[in-house]
N, C-alpha and C positions, 0 to 999 in steps of 0.2 A: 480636776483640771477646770479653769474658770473659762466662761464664753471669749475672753480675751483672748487667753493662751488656743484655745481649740480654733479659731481667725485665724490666729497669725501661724496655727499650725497647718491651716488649709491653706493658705494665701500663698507664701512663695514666689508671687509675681517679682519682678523686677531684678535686678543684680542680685543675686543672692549670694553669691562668689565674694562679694567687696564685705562682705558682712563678718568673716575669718569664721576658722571654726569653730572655738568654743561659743561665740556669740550665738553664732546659728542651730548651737545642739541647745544653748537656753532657750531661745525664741520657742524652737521647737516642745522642747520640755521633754527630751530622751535624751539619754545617753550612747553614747558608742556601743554597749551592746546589746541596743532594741531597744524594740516597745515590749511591753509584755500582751499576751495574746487578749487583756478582757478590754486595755487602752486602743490595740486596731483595728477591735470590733468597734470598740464605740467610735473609733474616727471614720472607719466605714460607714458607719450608719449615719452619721453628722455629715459626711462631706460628697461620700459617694462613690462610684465606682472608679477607679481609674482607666477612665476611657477618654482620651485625646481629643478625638476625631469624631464625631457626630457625623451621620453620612446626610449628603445634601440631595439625596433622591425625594422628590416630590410625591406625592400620593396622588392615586388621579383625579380625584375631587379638584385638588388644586390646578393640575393642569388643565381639566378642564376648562375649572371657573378663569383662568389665565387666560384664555383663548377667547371666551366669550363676550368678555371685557374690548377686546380689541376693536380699533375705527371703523373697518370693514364689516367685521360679523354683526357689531351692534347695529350698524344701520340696516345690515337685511333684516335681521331681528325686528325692527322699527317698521321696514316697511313688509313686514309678514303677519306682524299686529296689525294695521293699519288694514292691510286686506283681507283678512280675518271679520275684524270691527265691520269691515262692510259687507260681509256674505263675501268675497270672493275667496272659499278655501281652496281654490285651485292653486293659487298661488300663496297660498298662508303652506301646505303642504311640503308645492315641489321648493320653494325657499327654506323649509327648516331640514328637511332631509338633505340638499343640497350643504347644509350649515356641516347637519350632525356628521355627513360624510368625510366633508374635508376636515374636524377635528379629530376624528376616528381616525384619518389617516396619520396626521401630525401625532395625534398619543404616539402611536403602535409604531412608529419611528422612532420617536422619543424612546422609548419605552426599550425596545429592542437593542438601541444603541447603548443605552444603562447593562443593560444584560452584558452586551459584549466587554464592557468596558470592566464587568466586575468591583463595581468601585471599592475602596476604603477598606479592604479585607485583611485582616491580619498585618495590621501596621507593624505591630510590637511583639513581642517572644508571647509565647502562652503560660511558662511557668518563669518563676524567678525563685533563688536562693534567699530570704532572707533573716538575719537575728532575731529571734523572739526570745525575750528573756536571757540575749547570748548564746541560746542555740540554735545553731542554723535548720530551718526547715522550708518545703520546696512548698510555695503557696503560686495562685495562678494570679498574672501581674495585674488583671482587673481589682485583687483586692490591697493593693500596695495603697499604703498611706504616706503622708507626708509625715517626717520623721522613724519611716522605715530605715535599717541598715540593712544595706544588700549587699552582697557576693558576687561579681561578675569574674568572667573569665573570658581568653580570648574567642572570639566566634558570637561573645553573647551579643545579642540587642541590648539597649538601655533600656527599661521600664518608665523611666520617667525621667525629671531634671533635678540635679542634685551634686552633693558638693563630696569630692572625695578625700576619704581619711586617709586611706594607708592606697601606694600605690607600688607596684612593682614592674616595672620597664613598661609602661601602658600604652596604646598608643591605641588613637580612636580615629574612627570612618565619619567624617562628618560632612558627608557631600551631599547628600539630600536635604541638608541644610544652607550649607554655604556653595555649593558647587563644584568642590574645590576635590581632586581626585587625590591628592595626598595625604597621608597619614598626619593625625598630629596628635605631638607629644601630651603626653599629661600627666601631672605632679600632685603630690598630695598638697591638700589645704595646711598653712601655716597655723598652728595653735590659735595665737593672737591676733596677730599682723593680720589686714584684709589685704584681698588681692588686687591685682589690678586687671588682670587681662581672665581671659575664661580658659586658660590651664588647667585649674582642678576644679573647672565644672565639667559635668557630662551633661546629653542633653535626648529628653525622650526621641525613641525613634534613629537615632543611631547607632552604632556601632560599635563593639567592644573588637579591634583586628590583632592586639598583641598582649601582652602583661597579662594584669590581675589587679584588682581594686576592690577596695572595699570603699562603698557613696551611700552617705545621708541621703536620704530622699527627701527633698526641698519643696517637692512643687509637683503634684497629678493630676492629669485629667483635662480640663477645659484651662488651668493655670500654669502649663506647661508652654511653651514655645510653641511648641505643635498644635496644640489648644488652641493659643491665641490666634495660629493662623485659619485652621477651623471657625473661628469666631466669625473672622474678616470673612469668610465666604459665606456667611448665612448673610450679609447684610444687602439688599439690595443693591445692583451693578445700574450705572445709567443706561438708558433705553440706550441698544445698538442704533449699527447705518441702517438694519435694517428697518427695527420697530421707528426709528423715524421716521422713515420712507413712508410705511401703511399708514401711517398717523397724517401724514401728511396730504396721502392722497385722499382719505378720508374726508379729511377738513375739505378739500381741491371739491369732491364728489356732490360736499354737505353744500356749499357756494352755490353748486351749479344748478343742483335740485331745487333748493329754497329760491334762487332766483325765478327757476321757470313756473315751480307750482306759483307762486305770489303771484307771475304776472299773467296765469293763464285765471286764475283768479277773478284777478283785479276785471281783464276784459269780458269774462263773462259778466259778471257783476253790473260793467256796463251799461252791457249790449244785451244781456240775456235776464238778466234777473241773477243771484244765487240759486242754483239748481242744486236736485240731488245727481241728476246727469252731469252737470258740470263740475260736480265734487268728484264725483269717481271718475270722471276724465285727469284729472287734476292729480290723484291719488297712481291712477296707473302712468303717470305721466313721471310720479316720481320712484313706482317699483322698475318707469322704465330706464330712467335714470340707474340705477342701479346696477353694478356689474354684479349678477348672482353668482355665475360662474368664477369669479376672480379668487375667493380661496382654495375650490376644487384644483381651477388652474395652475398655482404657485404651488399648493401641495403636490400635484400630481410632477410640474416641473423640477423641484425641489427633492423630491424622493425621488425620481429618475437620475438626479445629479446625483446622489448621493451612490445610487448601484452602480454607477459609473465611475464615481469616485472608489467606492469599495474594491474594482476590481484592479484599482493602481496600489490599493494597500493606505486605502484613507477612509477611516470610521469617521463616519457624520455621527454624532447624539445628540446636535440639534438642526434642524431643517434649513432653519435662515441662520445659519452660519455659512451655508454654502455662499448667499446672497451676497454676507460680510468679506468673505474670503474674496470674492470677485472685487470687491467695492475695496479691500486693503490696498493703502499707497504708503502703508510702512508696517513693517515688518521688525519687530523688537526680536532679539537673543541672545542667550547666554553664548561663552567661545564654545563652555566644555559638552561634550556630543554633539552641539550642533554645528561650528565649525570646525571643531578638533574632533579626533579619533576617541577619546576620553580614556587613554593609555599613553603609558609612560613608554620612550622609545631611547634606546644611546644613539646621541647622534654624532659622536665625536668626541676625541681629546685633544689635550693642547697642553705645550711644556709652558716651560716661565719664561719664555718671549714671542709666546701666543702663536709657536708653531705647531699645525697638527701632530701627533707624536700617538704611533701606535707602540713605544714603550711603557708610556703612562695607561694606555688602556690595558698591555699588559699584569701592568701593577695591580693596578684595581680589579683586575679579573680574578689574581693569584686572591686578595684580600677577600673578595664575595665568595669564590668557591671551596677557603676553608675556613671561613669563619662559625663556631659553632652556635651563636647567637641566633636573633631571629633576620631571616632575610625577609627585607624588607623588596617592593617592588621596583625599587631603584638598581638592586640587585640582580631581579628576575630581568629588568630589562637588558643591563649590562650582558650577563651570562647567556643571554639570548643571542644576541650581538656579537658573541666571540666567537661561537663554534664550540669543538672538542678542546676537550687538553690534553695536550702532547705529554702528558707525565711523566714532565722532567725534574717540575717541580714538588716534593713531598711534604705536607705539614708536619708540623712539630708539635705546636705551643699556639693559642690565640688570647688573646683579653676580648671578651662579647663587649660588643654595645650595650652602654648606658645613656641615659640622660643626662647624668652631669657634668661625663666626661664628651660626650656625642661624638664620637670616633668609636673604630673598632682595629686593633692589633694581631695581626698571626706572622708565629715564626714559621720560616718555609727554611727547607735544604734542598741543595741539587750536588753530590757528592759533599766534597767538605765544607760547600758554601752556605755563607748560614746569613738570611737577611729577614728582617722586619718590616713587614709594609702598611701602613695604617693609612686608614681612610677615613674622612668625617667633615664638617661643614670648613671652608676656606679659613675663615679669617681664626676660628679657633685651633686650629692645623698649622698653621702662620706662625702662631704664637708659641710655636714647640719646635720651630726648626733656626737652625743657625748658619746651615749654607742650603743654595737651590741648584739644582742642577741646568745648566744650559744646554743649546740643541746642539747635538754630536758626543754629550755625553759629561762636557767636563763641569767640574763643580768649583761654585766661587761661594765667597762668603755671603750673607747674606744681609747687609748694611740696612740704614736707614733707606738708602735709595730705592734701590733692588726690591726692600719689602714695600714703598708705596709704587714702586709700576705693578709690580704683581697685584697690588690690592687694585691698582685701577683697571689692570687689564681686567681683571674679576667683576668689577663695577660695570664693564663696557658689556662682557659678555651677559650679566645678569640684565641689560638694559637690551638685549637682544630674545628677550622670552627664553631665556635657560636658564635650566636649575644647575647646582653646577657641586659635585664633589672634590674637593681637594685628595691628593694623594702625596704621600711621604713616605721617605725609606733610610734606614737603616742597618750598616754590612755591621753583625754583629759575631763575636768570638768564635772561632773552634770549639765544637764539645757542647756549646749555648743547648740545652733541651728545652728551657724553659723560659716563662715571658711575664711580667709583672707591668703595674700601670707604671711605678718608677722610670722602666724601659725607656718610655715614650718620653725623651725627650735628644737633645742633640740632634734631631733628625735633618736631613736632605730634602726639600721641599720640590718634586716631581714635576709637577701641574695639575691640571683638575680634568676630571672628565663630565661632559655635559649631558643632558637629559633633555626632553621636551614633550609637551604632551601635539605631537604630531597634529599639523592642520588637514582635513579632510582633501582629500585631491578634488574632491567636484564640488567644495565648498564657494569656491571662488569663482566657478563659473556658473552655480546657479545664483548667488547675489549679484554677478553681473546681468541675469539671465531676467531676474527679477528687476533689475535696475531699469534694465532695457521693456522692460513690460508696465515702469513705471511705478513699482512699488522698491520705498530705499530703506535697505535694511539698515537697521540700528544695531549697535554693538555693545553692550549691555551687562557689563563684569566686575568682579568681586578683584580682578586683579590689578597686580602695579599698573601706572599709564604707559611705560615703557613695553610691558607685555602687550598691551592689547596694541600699541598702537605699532609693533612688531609685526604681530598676525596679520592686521589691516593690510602692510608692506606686503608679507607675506602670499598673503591670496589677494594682491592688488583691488580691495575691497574701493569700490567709488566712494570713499569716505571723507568728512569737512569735520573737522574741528573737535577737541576733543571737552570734556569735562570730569573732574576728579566727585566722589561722595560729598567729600569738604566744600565746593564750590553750590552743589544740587543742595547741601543741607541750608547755606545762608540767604537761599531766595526764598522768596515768597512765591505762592502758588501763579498769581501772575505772571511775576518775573523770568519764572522758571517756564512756564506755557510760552513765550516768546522767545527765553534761550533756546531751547527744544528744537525749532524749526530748521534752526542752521548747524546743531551740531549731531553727527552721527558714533561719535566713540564716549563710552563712559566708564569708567574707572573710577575702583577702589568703592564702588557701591553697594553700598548696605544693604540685608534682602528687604528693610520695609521701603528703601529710596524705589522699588523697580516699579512699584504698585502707583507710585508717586509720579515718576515717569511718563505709566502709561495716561495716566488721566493728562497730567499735563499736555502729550501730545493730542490727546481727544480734545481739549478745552481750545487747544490752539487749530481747530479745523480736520486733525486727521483720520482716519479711519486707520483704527490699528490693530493691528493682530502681533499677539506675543504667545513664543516656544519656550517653554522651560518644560524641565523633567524632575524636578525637585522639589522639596515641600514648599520651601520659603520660595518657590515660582510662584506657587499657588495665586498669591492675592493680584499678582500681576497678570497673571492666567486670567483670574476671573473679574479684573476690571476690566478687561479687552474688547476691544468691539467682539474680536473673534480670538478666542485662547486656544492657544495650541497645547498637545504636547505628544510624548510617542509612547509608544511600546515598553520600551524600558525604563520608564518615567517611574516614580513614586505613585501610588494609589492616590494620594493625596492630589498629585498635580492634576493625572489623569480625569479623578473627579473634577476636576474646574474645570476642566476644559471642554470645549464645545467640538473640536476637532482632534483628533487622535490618530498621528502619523506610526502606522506600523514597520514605518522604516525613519530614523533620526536623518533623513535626508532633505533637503532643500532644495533639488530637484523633485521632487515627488509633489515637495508644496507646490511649485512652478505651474505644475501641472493640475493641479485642484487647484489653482486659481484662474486657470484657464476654464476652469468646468463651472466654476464658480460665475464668471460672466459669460459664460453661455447660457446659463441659466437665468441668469439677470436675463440677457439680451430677452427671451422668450417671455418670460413676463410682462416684460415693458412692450413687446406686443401686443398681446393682450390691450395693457392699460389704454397703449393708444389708439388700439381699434375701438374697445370698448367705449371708452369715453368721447371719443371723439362720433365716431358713429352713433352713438344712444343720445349724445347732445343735438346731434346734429336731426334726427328724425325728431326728436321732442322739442327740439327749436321751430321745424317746421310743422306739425300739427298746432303747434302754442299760436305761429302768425297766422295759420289757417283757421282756426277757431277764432278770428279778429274778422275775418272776410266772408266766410261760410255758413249759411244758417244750420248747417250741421255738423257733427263730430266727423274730422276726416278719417278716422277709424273708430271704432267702437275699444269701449275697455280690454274686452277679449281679444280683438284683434291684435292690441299691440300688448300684451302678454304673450303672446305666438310669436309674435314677430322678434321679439325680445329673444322669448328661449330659444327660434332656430335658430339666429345667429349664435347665441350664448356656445351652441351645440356644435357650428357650426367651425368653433375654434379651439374647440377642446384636443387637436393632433398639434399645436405649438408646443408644448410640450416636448416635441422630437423631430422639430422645424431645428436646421443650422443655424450660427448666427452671423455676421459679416465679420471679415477677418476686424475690422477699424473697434470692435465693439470687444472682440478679445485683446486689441494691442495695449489698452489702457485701463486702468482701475474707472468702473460705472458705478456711480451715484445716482438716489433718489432726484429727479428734478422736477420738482415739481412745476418751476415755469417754464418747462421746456414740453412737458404735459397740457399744461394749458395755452401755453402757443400752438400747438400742434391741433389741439381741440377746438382753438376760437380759427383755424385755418382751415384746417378739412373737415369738420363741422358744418359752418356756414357754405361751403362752397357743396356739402349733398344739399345743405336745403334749397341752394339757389336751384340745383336740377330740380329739387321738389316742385318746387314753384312755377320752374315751367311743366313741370307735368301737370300741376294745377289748371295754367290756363290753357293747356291742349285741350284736356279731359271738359273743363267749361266750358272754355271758349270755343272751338273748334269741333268738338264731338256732345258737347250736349249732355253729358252722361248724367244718369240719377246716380241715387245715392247709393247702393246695392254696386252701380258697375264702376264709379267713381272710388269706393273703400277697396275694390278688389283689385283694381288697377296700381291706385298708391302702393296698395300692400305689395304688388308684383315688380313693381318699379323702388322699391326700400329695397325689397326683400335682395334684388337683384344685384342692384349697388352695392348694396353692404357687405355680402358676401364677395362677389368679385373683387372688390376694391382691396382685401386683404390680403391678394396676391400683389399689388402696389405698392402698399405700404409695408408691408413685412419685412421688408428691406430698404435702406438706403440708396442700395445699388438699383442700377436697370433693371427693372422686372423680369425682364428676360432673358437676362444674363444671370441672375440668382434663382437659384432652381430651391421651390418648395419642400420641404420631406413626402415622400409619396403617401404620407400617415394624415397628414395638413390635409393634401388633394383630396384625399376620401372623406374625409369628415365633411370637409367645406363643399364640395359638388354632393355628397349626399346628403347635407342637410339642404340644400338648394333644390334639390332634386323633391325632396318631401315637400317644402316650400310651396312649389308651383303643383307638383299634383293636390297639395291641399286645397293651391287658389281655384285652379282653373278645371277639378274636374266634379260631379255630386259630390264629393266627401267634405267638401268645402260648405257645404248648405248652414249645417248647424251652426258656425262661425259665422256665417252674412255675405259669403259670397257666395260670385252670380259669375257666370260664364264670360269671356271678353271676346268683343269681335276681332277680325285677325286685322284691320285696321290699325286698331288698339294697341295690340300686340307690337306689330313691326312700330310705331312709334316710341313705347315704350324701350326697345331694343336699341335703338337709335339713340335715343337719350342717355338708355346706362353706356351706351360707345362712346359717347361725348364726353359725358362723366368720366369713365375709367382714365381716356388721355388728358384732361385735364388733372386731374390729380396727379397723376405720374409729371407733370411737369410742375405743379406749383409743390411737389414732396419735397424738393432740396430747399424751398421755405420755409416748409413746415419741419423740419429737422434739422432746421441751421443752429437751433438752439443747444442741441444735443453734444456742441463740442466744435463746432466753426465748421470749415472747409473739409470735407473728409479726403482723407489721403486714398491713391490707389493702391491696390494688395501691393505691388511689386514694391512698393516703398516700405512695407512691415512684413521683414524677414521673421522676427518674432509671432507676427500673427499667425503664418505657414507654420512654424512649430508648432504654438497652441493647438490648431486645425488639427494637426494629426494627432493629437491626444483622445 
């Protein structure tokens, strides 16, 4: 075999269906019965194992080095060198432990959540049937080659992708591909003729549900369908809402620090000369800078959300998906499991002038329950539907379902009565009858006319999301035992009985639920426009405008990011359009999260800001997804996105105490060091000062959050971050500043009672003031978690006994007169109420005017999640 032919015998990629048969067994270079066993080894060892699916679990090397890269950790990193490089390993230490911790935590999440989720396990059968040399032997489907002939039967799996020779009544599961919960037919490939459509292809990873086939094996491994979508998830997904967010607050952090070292810099330089004092004022000015706490914090916030999500029946496998989930304002899905039941239901019949007729379900009940053929679950649903049989009626005679005839015929008796009643798709049923029966029973001919309102009425019902059986009958002879396909004709055309794949009853009111919380679901399907935009009516979905495949396929990726925003239905979409989709709505501004259960979800899955998917999903999908609904409900999600920004909300805590507070003390020792012949604290000093607060806010984590913060999907804001920072910022330093000229002016103090006092009077402020700010609301009408109280009064409490008793000596303080004292108290009183009054300033940005609870019914539901 030449390197050419062994290529194009691994390759397989693309149509290979259009190619007909005999072409593709030459390409290939086997014949109909096999390879022989010394040609599958060597295609074995040339091409490789037949394995699909690669799993997308990381090693923890990577996760680590992933983490470490990030805006936040590298900058403590930065400034833990930095205070290292100058003898301070006080803080080179508690900054890397602090690092190692909060990564240690995010693995062992990660990590845990992969465990549960069991990814990628046994996609495919473990043995397969196939020809060697023409005789069939049982080999395990990792060593299947391309230009295999296998043996399937009903129940098997597919091993691979590939074209079938010989078929007998087949019918294949292909909904972890397409979505789609119905059987479909499949035909052997034409000798010569190529095909047009994917009838006599199979496709790895599905499902053999009826017949018998003998399929070339075309295409294994990475060059399968199932492959290629494997492929798409190893490729890098854009940064989420979250990794924006930290990236950005980063940059926000790296502004503010660079500002202040330069210009504490620039004035010593001055005023002072370049010192080695002045350097390491300048240095601790930018570890003070620094939020250390901030990844502890989001980790420990993040994995809290996530045990809380766990106990509603929502696997987190990644951390800031929680964040993304809060941060979703659209919601991408498929109809089937997620707004449908993902089962076939009868939901009716209808004669031939569209009146309900429980004759015609009659019919069809008789035809399903003796037919000896294969019942299909259009059947199971039927016979579901009807109850017992009255055993009045007794079979005779049937003709099984085929494919070429696609009907199925049984003769029944009930004493001397002898009738035919065949069932099978409408317009080919149609095409066998020469009168219809009307309602009350009587029979006319069946004209040109008669046969186009029947076809329209057919037309009207299929434009209503049903699948729809025709039914025909036949009063045949005395004595009749027996039944041939001949039979089947002259017949009485009944009506049809209809089918549907049931929409979930709470479907509808949690995309209302969701609508109302501000995230709008998209509708997202492989079916007719008339289907989906049924369902929409259906569960009165808040839906705008629709778009077919054909329409998404002629734009351009622009074009299409700007149709996006206004339409929420889409139809007759291909699985590579969904992946297509989701970026376009990311490009056009949104934060999006998409639910699918199927393989070809996958790349949609994992372009997502945030991918969904559930329990009963494919291993495939399950793998991509960052979030894993153990229940297929849309209520459940409601509720994880409720958790989702409460978890935001407690972060952005943080961000804004932090930053705002650490700017605001390193603003005002930067203007004191311009007026003071001495450091207003020492390096140590504000290292201490740093971590109590840091410490001091470590119970947000399981602080509540304001209903107004749950009612709407929360985004990164960064200039809402730094409005909040350049306002309550400057306004401690202004208190600084007058505690400056008390302490100078008025009291005289050295330098010893001057650093102890400052320190008493930050220390003071800072912490207090994050009962102010921690909400929107009136301080005193938003009540803390009693978890916050403890933290924040006992890290205050350590605080002041460090300043004000010996223990304090080795850091540089010195006892304060009670003078001093009641001053400084005064001060942080003044303080505390001006903040609480300039706070709806400082958080105008956050979203405008905030509403009161009583206006967000939806935020009282999240609340109680």
């Amino acid at each position: 075999m030449t390197t050419e032919s062994a290529k194009a015998a691994a390759a397989g990629e693309g149509e290979f269906w259009r190619e007909g048969r005999n072409a593709l067994l030459q390409r290939l270079a086997v014949t109909p019965d096999g390879l022989s066993e010394e040609e599958a080894a060597e295609r074995l060892r040339r091409c490789g194992p037949n394995l699909a699916v690669t799993s997308l679990r990381r090693g923890l090397p990577f996760k680590i080095a992933k983490r470490l890269v990030e805006p936040l950790i590298a900058i403590l990193l930065i400034a833990a060198l930095i205070s290292g490089a100058t003898g301070d390993w006080q803080s080179l230490i508690i900054i890397v432990l602090i690092v190692l911790a909060s990564i240690a935590l995010d693995v062992f999440q990660e990590t845990q959540a992969e465990n549960a989720v069991d990814a990628l396990r046994r996609t495919v059968a473990v043995q397969v049937t196939a020809l060697r040399s023409g005789r069939p032997v049982e080999i395990p489907v990792r060593e299947v080659v391309a230009g295999d002939v296998v043996a399937l039967h009903a129940g098997d799996l597919i091993p691979a992708d590939g074209l079938i020779l010989d078929s007998h009544d087949a019918m294949a599961d292909e909904a972890v591909l397409t979505g789609e919960p119905f059987p479909v037919e499949k035909l052997a490939a034409p000798p010569d003729s190529a095909g047009d459509g994917t009838d006599a292809a199979l496709f790895g990873g599905t499902s053999l549900v009826a017949g018998e086939v003998r399929m070339l094996v075309a295409a294994t491994g990475a060059d399968t369908r199932l492959g290629s979508i494997s492929r798409s998830m190893q490729a890098s997904e854009p940064p989420t809402a979250f990794e924006r967010g930290i990236h950005g607050l980063g940059v926000l952090i790296l502004r503010l620090t660079g500002f202040l070292v330069l210009f504490v810099l620039l004035t010593q330089l001055v005023r002072h000369g370049l010192s080695i004092e002045s350097f390491l004022f300048a240095v601790a000015l930018a570890v003070g800078l620094t939020p250390e706490l901030l990844p502890v914090v989001m980790t420990v916030t993040l994995a809290r959300g996530a045990m809380r999500m766990a106990q509603r029946q929502v696997v987190v496998k990644r951390l800031s998906a929680i964040h993304d989930l809060g941060a979703m304002d659209v919601l991408c899905t498929d109809k089937t499991g997620t707004l449908t039941e993902a089962r076939i239901a009868h939901v009716g019949s209808f004669d031939c002038d569209g009146v309900e007729s429980a004759h015609v379900t009659d019919l069809a009940c008789l035809n399903s329950r003796f037919c000896s053929g294969l019942r299909n679950n259009l059947d199971t649903a039927l016979l579901a539907a009807a109850g017992e049989d009255d055993g009045a009626w007794r079979p005779l005679a049937d003709v099984p379902f085929d494919f070429q005839r696609r009907r199925t015929s049984v003769l029944v008796t009930r004493g001397e009565e002898r009738e035919m009643i065949v069932k099978g798709a409408p317009e080919a049923l149609l095409a066998l009858c020469d009168r219809f029966e009307r309602t009350g029973g009587s029979i006319g001919d069946l004209d040109d006319a008669a046969r186009e309102r029947i076809l329209a009425l057919v037309e009207a019902k299929g434009a209503q999301g049903l699948r729809l059986l025709a039914v025909a009958r036949r009063p045949m002879p005395p004595g009749t035992d027996a039944l041939s396909r001949e039979d089947e004709a002259g017949l009485v055309f009944a009506g049809c009985v209809a089918f549907i794949d049931p929409p979930k009853a709470s479907a509808g009111v949690a995309a209302r639920q969701l609508a109302t919380a501000g995230v709008r679901v998209k509708v997202i399907s492989g079916d007719a426009a008339p289907v989906v935009r049924h369902l929409a009516e259906t569960l009165a979905l808040p839906a705008r405008g629709l778009m077919t495949g054909e329409e998404i396929a002629a734009l351009g990726d622009a074009a299409l990011a700007a149709r996006v925003r206004d339409v929420d239905l889409f139809a007759r979409v291909a699985p590579e359009q969904k992946a297509r989709l989701v970026l376009a709505l990311r490009r056009a501004g949104h934060t999006v999260g998409f639910i699918g259960d199927g393989i070809n979800d996958a790349p949609a899955i994992h372009a997502a800001d945030v991918g969904l998917s559930v329990e009963g999903g494919t291993e495939v999908a399950r793998e991509a997804a960052a979030i894993v609904l153990l229940a297929p409900d849309l209520g459940v999600l409601a509720q994880g996105i409720a958790e989702g920004r409460r978890t935001y909300a407690n972060i952005m805590k943080y961000v804004r105490m932090g930053t705002s507070s650490n700017f605001g003390n390193m603003l005002s020792m930067a203007l004191a060091s311009m007026v003071l012949p001495f450091l207003p604290l020492n390096p140590l000093q504000i290292l201490v000062n740093n971590m109590l607060y840091d410490l001091s806010e470590i119970g947000i984590p399981f602080d509540e959050a304001d209903p107004d913060d749950l009612a709407k999907p929360q985004h990164w804001d960064m200039h809402a971050v730094l409005r909040f920072t350049l306002v309550m910022g400057p306004l401690s330093s202004v208190f600084d500043a007058a505690t400056f000229a008390l302490l100078l002016g008025v009291f005289g103090a050295g330098v010893e009672t001057f650093r102890t006092a400052w320190f008493v009077e930050s220390i003071l402020t800072q912490i207090l003031v994050i009962f102010v700010i921690r909400t929107a609301a009136s301080c005193w009408r938003s009540r803390p978690h009693r978890f916050l109280v403890m933290t924040s009064l006992g890290a205050l409490a350590v605080a002041l006994i460090l300043a004000l008793t010996p223990l304090g000596r080795p850091f540089g303080f010195v006892a304060l007169p009670v003078p001093i004292l009641l001053s400084i108290l005064a001060i942080a009183a003044g303080y505390l109420v001006l903040a609480e009054m300039l706070k709806p300033l400082a958080m105008r940005a956050r979203g405008g005017r905030r509403a009161s609870r009583a206006h967000h019914p939806v935020s009282r539901r999240f609340r109680s999640f």
